[in-house]
Biopython code that builds the backbone (N, CA, C, O; Angstrom):
import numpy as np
from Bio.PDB.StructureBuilder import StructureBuilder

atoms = [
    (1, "UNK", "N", (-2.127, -26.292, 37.751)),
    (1, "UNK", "CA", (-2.526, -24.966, 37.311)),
    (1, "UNK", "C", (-1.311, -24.073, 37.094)),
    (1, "UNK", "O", (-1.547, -23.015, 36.510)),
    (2, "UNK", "N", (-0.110, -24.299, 37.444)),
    (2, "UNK", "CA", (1.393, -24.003, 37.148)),
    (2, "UNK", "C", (1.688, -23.921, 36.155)),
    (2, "UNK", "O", (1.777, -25.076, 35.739)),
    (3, "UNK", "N", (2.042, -22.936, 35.050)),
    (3, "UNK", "CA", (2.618, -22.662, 34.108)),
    (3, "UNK", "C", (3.523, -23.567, 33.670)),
    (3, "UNK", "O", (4.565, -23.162, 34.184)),
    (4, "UNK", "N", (3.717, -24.281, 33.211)),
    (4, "UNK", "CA", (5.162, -25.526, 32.751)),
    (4, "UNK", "C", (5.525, -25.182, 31.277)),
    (4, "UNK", "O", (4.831, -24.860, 30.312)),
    (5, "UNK", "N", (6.948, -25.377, 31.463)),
    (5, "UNK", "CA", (8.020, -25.352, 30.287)),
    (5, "UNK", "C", (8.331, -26.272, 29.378)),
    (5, "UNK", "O", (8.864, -27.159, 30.045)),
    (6, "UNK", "N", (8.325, -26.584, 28.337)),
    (6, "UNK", "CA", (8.891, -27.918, 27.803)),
    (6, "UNK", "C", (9.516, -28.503, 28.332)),
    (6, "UNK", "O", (10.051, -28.111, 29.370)),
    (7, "UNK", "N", (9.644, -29.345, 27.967)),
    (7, "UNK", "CA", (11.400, -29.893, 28.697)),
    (7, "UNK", "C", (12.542, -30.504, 27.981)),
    (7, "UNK", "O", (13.391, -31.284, 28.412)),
    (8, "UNK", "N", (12.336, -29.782, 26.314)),
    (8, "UNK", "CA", (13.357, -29.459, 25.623)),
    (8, "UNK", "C", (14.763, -28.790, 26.026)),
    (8, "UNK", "O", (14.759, -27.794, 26.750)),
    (9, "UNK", "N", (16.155, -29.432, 25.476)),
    (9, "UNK", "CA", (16.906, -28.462, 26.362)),
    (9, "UNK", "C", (17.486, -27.814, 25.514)),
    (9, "UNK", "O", (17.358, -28.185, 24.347)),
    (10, "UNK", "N", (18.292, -26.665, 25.807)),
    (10, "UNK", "CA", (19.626, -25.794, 24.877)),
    (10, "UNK", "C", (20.195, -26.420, 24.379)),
    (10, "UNK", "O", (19.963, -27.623, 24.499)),
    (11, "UNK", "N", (21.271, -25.967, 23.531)),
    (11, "UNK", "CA", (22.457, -26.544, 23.365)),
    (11, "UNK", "C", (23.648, -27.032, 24.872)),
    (11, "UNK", "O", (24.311, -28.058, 25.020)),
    (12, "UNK", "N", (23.543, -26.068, 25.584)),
    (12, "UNK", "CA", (23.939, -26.896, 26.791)),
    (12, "UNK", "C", (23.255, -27.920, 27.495)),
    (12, "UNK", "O", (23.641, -28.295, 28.602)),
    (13, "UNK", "N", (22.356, -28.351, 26.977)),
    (13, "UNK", "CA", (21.737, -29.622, 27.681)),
    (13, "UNK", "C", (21.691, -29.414, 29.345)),
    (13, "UNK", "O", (21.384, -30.264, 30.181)),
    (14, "UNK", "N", (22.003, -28.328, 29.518)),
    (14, "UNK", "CA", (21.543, -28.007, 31.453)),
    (14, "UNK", "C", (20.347, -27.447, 31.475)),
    (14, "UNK", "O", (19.677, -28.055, 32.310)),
    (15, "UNK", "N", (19.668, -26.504, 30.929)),
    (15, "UNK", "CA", (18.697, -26.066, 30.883)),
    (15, "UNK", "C", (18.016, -26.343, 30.437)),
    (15, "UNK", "O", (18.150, -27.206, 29.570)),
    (16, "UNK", "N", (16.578, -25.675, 30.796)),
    (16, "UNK", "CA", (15.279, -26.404, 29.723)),
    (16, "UNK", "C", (15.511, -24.750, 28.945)),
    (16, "UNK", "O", (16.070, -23.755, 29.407)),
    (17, "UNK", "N", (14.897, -24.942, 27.740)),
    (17, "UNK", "CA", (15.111, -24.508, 26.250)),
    (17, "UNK", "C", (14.442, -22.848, 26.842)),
    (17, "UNK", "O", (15.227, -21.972, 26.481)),
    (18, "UNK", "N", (13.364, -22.322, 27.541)),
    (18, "UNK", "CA", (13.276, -20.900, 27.461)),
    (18, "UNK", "C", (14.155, -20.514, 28.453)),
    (18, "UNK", "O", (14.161, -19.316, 28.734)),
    (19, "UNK", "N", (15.015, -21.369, 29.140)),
    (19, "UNK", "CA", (16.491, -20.470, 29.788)),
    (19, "UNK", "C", (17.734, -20.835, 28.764)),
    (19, "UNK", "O", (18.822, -20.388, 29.128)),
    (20, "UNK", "N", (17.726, -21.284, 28.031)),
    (20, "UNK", "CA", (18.841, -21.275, 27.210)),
    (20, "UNK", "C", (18.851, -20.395, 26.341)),
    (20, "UNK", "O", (19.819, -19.697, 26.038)),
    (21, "UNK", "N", (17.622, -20.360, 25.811)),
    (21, "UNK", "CA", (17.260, -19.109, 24.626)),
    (21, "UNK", "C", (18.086, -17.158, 25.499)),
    (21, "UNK", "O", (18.747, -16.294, 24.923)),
    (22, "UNK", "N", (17.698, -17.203, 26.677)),
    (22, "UNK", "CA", (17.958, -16.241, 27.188)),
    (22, "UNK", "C", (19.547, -15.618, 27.329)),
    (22, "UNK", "O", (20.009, -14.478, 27.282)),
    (23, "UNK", "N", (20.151, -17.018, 27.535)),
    (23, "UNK", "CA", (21.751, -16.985, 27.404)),
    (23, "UNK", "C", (22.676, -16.355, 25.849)),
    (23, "UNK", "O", (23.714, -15.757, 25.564)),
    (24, "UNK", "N", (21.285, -17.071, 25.075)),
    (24, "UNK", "CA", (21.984, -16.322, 23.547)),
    (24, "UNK", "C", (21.687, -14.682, 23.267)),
    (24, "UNK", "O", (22.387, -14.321, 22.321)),
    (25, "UNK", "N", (21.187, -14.012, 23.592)),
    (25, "UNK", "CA", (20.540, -12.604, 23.772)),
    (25, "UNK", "C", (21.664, -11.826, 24.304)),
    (25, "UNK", "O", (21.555, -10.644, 23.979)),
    (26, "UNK", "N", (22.601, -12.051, 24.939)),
    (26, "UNK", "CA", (24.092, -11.180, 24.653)),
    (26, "UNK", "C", (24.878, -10.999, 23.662)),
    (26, "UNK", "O", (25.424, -9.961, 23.288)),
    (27, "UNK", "N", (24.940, -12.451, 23.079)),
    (27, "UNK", "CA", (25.656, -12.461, 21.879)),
    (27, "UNK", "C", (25.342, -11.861, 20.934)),
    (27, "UNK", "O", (26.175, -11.612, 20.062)),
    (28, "UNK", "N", (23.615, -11.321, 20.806)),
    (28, "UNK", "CA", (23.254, -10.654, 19.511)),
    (28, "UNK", "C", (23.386, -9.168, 19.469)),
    (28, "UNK", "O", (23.551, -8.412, 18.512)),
    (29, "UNK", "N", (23.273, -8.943, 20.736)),
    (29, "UNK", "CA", (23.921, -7.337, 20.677)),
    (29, "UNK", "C", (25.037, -6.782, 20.005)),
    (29, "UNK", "O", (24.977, -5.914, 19.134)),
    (30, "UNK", "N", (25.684, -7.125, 20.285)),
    (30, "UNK", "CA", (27.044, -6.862, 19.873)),
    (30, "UNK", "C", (27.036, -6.409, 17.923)),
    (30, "UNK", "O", (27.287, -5.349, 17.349)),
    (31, "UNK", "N", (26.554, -8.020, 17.310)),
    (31, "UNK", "CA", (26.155, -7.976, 15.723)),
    (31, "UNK", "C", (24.977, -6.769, 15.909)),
    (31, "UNK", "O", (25.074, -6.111, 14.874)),
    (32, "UNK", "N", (24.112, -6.287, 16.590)),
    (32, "UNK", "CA", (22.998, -5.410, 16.408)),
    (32, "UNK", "C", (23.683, -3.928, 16.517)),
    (32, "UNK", "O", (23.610, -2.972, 15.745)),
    (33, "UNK", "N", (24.282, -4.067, 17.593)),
    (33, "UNK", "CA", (25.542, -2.490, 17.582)),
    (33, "UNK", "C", (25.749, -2.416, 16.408)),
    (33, "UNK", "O", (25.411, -1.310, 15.988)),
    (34, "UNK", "N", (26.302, -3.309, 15.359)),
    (34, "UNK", "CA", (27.053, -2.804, 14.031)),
    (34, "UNK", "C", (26.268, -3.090, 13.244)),
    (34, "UNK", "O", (26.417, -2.405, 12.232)),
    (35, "UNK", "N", (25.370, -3.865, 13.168)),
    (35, "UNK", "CA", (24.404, -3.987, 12.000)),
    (35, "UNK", "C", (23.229, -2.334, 11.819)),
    (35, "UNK", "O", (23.170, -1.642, 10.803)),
    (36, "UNK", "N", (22.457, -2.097, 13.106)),
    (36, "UNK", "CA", (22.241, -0.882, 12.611)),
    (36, "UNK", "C", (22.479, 0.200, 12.080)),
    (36, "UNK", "O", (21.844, 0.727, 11.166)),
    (37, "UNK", "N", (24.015, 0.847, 12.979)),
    (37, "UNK", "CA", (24.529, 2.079, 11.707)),
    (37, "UNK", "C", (24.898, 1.585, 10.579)),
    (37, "UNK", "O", (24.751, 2.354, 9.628)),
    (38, "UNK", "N", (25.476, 0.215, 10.272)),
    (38, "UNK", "CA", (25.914, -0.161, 8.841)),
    (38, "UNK", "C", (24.647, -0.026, 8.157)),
    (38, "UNK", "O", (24.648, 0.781, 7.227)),
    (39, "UNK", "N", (23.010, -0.945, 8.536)),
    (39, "UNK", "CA", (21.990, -0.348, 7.735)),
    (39, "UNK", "C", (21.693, 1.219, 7.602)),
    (39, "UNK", "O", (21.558, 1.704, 6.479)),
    (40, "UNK", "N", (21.573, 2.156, 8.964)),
    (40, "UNK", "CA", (21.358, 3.439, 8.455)),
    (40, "UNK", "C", (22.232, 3.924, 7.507)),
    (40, "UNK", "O", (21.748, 4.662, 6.649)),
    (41, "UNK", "N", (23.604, 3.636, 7.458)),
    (41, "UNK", "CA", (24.240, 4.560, 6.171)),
    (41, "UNK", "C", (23.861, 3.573, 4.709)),
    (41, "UNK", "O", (23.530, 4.009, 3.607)),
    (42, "UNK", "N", (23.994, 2.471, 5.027)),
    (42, "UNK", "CA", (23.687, 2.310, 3.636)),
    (42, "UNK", "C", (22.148, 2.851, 3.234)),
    (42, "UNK", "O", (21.967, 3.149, 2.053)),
    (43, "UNK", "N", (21.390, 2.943, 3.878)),
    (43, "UNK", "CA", (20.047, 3.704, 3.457)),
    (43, "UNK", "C", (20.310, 4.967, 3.139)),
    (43, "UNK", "O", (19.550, 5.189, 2.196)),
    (44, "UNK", "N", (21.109, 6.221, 3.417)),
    (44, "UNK", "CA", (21.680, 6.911, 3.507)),
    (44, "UNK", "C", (21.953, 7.364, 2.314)),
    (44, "UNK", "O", (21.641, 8.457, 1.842)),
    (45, "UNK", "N", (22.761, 6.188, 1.652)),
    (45, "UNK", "CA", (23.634, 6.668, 0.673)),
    (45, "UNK", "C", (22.904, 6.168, -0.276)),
    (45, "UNK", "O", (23.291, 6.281, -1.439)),
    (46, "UNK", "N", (21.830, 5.586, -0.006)),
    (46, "UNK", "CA", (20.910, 5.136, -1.177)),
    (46, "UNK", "C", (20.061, 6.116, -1.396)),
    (46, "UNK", "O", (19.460, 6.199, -2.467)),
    (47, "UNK", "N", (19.921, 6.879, -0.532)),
    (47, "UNK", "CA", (18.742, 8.083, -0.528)),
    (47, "UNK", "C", (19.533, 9.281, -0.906)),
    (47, "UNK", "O", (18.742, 10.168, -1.227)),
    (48, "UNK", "N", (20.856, 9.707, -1.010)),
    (48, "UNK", "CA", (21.664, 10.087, -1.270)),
    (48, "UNK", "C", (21.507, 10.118, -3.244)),
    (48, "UNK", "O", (21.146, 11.000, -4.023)),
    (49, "UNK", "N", (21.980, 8.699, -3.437)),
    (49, "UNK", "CA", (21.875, 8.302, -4.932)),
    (49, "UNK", "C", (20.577, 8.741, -5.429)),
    (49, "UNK", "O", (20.465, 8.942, -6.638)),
    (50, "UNK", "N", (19.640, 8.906, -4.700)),
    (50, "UNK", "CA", (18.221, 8.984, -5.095)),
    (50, "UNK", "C", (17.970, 10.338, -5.690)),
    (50, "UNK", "O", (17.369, 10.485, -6.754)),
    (51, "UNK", "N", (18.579, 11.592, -4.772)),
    (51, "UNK", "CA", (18.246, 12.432, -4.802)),
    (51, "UNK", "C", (19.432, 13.051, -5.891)),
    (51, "UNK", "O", (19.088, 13.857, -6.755)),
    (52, "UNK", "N", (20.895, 12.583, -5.760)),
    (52, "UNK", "CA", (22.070, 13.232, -6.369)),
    (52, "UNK", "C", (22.036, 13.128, -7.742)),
    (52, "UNK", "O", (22.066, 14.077, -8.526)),
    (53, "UNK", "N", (21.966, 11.824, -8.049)),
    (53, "UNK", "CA", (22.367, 10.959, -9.313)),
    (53, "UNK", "C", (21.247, 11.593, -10.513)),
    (53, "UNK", "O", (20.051, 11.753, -10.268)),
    (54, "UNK", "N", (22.071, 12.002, -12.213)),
    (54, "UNK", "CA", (20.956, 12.033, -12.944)),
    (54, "UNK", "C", (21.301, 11.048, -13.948)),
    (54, "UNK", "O", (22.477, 10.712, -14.091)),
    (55, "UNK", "N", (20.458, 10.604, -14.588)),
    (55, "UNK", "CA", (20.319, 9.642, -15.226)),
    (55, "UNK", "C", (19.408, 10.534, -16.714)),
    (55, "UNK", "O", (18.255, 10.953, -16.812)),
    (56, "UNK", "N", (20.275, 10.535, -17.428)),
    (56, "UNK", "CA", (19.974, 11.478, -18.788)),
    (56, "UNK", "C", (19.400, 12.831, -18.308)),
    (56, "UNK", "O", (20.234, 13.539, -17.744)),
    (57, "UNK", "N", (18.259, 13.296, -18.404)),
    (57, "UNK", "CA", (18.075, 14.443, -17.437)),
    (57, "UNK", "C", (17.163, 14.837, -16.048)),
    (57, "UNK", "O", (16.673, 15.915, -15.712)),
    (58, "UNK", "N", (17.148, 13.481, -15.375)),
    (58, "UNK", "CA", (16.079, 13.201, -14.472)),
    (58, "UNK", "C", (16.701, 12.594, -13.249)),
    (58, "UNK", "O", (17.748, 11.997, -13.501)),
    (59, "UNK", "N", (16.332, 12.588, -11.986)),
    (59, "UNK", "CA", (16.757, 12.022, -10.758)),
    (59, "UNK", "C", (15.414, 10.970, -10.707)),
    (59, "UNK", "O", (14.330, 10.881, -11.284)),
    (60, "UNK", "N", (16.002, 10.393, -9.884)),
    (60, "UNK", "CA", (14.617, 9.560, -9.040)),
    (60, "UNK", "C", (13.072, 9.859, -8.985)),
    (60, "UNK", "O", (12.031, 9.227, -9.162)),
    (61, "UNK", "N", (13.392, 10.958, -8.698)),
    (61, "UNK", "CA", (11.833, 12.058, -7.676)),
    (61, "UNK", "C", (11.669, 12.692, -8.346)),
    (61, "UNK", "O", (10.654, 13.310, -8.024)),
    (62, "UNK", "N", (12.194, 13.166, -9.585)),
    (62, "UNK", "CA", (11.583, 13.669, -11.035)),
    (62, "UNK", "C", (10.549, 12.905, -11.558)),
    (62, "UNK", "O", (9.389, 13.172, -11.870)),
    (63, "UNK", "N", (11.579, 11.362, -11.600)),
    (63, "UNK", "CA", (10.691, 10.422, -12.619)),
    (63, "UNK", "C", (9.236, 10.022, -11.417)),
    (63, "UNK", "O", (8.078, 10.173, -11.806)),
    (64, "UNK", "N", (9.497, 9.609, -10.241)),
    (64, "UNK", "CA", (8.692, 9.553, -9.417)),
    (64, "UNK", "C", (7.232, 10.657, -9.033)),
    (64, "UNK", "O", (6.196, 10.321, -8.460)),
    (65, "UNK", "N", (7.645, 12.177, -9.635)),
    (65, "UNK", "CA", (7.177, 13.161, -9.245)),
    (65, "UNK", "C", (5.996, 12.822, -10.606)),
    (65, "UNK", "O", (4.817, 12.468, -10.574)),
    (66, "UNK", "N", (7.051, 13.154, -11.890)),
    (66, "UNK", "CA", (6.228, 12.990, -12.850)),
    (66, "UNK", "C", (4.574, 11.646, -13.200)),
    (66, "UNK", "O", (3.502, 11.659, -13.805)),
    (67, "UNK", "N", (5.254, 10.860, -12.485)),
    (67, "UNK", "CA", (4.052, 9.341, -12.627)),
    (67, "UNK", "C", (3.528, 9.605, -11.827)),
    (67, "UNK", "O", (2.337, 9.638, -12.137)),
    (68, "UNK", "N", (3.714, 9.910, -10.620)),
    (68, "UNK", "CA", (2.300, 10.780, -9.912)),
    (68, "UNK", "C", (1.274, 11.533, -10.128)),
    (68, "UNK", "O", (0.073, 11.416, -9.885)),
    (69, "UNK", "N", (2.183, 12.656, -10.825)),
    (69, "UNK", "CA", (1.286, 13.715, -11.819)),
    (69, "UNK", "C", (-0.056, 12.821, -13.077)),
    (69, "UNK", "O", (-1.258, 12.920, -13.324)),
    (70, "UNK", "N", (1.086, 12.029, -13.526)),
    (70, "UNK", "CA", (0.083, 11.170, -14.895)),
    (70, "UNK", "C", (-0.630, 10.457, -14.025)),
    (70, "UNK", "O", (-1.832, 10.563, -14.268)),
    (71, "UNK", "N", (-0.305, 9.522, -12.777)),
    (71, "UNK", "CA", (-1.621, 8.935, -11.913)),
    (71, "UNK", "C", (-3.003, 10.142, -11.537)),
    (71, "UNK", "O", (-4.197, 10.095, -11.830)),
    (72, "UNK", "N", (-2.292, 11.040, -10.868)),
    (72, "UNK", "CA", (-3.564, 11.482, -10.961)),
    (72, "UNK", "C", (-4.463, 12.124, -11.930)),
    (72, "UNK", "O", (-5.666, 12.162, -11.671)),
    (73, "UNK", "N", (-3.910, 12.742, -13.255)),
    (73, "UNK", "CA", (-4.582, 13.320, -14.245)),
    (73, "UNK", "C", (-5.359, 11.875, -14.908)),
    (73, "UNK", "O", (-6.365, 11.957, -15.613)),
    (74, "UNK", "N", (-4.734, 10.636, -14.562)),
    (74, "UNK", "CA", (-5.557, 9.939, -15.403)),
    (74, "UNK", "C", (-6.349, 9.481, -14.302)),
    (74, "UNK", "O", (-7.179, 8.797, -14.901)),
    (75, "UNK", "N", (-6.750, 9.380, -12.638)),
    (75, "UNK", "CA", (-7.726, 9.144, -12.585)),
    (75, "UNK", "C", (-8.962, 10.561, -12.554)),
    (75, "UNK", "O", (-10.167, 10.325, -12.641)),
    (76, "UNK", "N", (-8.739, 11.142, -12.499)),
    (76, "UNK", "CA", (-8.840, 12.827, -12.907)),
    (76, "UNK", "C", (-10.252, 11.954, -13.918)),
    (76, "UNK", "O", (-11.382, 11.515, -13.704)),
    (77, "UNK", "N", (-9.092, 12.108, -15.298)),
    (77, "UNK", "CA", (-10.115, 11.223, -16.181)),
    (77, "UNK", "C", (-11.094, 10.700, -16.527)),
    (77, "UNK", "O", (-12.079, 10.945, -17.223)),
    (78, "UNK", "N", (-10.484, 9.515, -15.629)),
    (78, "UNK", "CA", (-11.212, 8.767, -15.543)),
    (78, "UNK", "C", (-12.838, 9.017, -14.740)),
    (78, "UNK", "O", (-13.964, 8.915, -15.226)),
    (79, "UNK", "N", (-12.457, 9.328, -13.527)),
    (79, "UNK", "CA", (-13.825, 10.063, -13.392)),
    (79, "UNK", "C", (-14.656, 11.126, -13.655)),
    (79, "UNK", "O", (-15.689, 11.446, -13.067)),
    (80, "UNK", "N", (-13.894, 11.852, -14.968)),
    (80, "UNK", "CA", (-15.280, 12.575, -15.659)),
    (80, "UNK", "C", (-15.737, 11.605, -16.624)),
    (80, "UNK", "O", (-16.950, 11.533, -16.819)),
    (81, "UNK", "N", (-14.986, 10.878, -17.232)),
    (81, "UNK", "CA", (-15.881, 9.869, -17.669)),
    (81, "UNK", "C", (-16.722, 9.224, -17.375)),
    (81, "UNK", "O", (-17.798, 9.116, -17.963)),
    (82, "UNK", "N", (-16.214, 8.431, -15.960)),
    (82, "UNK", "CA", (-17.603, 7.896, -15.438)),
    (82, "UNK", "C", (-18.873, 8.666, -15.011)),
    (82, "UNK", "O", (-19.995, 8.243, -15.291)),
    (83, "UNK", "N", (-18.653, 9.853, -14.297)),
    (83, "UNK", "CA", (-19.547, 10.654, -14.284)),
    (83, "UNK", "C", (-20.408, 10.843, -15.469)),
    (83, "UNK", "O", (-21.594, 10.520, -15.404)),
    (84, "UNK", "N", (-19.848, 11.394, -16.664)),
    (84, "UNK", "CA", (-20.492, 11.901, -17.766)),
    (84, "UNK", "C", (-21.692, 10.453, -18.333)),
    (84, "UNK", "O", (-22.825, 10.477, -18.813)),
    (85, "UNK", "N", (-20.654, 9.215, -17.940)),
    (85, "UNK", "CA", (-21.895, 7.897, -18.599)),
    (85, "UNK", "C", (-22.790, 7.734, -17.411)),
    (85, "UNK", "O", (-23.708, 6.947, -17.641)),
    (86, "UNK", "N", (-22.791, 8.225, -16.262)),
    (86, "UNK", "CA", (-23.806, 8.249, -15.551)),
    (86, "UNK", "C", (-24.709, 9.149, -15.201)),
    (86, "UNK", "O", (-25.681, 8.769, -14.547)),
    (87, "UNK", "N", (-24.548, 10.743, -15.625)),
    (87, "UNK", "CA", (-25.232, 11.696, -16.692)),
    (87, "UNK", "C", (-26.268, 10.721, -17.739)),
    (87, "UNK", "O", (-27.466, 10.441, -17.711)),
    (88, "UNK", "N", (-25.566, 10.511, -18.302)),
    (88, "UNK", "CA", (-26.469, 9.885, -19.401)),
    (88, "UNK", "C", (-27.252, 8.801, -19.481)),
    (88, "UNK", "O", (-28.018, 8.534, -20.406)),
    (89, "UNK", "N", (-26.996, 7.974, -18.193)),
    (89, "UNK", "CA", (-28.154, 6.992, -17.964)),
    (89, "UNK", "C", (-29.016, 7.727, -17.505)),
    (89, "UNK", "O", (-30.070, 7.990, -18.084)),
    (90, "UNK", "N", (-28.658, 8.171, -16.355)),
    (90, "UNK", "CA", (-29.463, 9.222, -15.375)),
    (90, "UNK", "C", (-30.894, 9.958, -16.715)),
    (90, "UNK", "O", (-32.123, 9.958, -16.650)),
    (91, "UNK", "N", (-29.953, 10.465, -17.742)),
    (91, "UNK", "CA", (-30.835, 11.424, -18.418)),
    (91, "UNK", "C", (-31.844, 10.555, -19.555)),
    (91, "UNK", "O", (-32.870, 10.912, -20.135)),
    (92, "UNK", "N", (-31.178, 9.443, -19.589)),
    (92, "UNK", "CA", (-31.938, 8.201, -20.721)),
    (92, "UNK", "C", (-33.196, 7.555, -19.745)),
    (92, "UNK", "O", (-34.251, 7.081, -20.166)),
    (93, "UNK", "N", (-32.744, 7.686, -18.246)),
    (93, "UNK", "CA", (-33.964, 6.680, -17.568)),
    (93, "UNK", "C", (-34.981, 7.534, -17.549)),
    (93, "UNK", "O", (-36.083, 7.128, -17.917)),
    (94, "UNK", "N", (-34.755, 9.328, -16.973)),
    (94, "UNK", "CA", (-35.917, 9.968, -17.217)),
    (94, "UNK", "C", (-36.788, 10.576, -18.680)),
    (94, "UNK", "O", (-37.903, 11.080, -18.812)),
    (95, "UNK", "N", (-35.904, 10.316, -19.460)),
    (95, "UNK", "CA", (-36.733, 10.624, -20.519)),
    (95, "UNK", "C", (-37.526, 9.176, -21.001)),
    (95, "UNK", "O", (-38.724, 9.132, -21.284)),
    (96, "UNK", "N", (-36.853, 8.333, -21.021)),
    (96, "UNK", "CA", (-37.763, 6.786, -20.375)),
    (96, "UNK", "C", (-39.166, 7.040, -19.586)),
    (96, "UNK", "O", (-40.366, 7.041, -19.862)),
    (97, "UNK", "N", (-38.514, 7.209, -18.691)),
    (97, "UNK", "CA", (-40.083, 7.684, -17.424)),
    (97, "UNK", "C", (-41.334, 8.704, -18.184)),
    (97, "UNK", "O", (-42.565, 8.674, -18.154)),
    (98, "UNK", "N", (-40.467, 9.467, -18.763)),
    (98, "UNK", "CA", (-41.108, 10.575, -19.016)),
    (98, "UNK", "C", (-42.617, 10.239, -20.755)),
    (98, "UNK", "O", (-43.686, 10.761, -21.072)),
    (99, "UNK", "N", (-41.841, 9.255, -21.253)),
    (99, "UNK", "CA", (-42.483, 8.784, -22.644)),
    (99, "UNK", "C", (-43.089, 7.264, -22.182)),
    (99, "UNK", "O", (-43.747, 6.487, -22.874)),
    (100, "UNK", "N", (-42.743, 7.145, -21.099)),
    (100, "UNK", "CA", (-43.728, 6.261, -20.288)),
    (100, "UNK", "C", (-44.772, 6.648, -19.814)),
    (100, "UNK", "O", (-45.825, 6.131, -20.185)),
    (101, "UNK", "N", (-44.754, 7.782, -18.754)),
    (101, "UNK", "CA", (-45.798, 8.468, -18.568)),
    (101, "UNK", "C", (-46.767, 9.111, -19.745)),
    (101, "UNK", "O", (-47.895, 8.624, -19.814)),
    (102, "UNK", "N", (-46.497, 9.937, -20.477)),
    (102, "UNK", "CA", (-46.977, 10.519, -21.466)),
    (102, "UNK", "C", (-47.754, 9.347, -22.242)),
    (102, "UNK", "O", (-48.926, 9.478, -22.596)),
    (103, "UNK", "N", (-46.919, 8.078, -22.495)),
    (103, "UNK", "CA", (-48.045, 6.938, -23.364)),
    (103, "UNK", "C", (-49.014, 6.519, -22.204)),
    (103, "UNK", "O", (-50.226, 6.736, -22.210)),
    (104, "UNK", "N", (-48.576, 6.123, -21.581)),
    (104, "UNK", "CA", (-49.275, 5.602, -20.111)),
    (104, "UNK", "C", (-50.842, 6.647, -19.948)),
    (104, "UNK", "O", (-51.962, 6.222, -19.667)),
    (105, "UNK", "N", (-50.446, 8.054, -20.222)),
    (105, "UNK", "CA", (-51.767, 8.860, -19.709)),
    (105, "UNK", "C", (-52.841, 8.797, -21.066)),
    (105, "UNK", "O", (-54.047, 9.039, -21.010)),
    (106, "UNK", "N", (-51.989, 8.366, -22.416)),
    (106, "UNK", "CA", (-52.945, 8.588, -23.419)),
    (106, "UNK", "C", (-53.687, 7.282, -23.331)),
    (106, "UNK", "O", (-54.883, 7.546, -23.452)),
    (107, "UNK", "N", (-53.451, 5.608, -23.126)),
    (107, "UNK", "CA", (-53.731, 4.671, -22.687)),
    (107, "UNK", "C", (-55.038, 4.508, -22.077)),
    (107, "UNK", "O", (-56.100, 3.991, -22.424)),
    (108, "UNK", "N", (-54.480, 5.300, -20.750)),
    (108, "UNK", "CA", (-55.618, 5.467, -19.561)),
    (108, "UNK", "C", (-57.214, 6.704, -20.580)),
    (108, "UNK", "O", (-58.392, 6.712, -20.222)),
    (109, "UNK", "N", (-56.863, 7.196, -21.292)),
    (109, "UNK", "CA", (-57.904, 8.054, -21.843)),
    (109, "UNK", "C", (-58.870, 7.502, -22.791)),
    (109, "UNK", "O", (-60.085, 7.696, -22.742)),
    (110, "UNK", "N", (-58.040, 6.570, -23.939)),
    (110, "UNK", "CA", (-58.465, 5.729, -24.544)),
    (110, "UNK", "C", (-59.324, 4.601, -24.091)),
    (110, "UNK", "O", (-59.707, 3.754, -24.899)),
]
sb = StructureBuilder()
sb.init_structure("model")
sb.init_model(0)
sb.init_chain("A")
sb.init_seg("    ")
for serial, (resi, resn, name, xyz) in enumerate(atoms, 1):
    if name == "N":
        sb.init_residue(resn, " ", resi, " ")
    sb.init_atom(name, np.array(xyz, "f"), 0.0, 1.0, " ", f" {name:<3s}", serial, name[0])
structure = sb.get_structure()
């Protein structure tokens, strides 16, 4: 009922493999110290470029700002359209109903 380990070993072949794994976990610090601020500035300076840089007469978040704008005016659009064709079923089924009924009552008289 004891929890058991493989009995795969490290590269040092003294240990079984989840105490060897543990031994490498110093070494990565060190690369993690310099790998994070090296990623935050380069994000940095990319967000930097994003905002600085123009490119004929537009930045990033212009062109970004603008396709937002056209996303939503076109679903904008789009749903008065759909609305409006569902208006018009809406208004085709009751006048349906309605010249249904009306033949329907002359039917029943006849």
């Amino acid at each position: 009922s004891r929890l058991r380990f493989p009995r795969l070993r490290g590269k040092d072949h003294s240990k079984p493999l989840h105490m060897a794994a543990s031994s490498l976990r110093p070494s990565v610090l060190p690369i993690l110290a310099r790998a994070i601020p090296a990623c935050a500035l380069v994000g940095a300076a990319v967000e930097l470029f994003m905002i600085r840089v123009r490119i004929g007469d537009e930045t990033f978040y212009d062109v970004a700002t603008r396709k937002e704008a056209e996303r939503v005016v076109y679903r904008r659009i789009m749903l008065e359209e759909r609305e409006k064709q569902l208006r018009q079923r809406v208004a085709e089924r009751k006048e349906k109903e309605i010249m249904g009924i009306e033949e329907g009552g002359n039917d029943e008289l006849n």
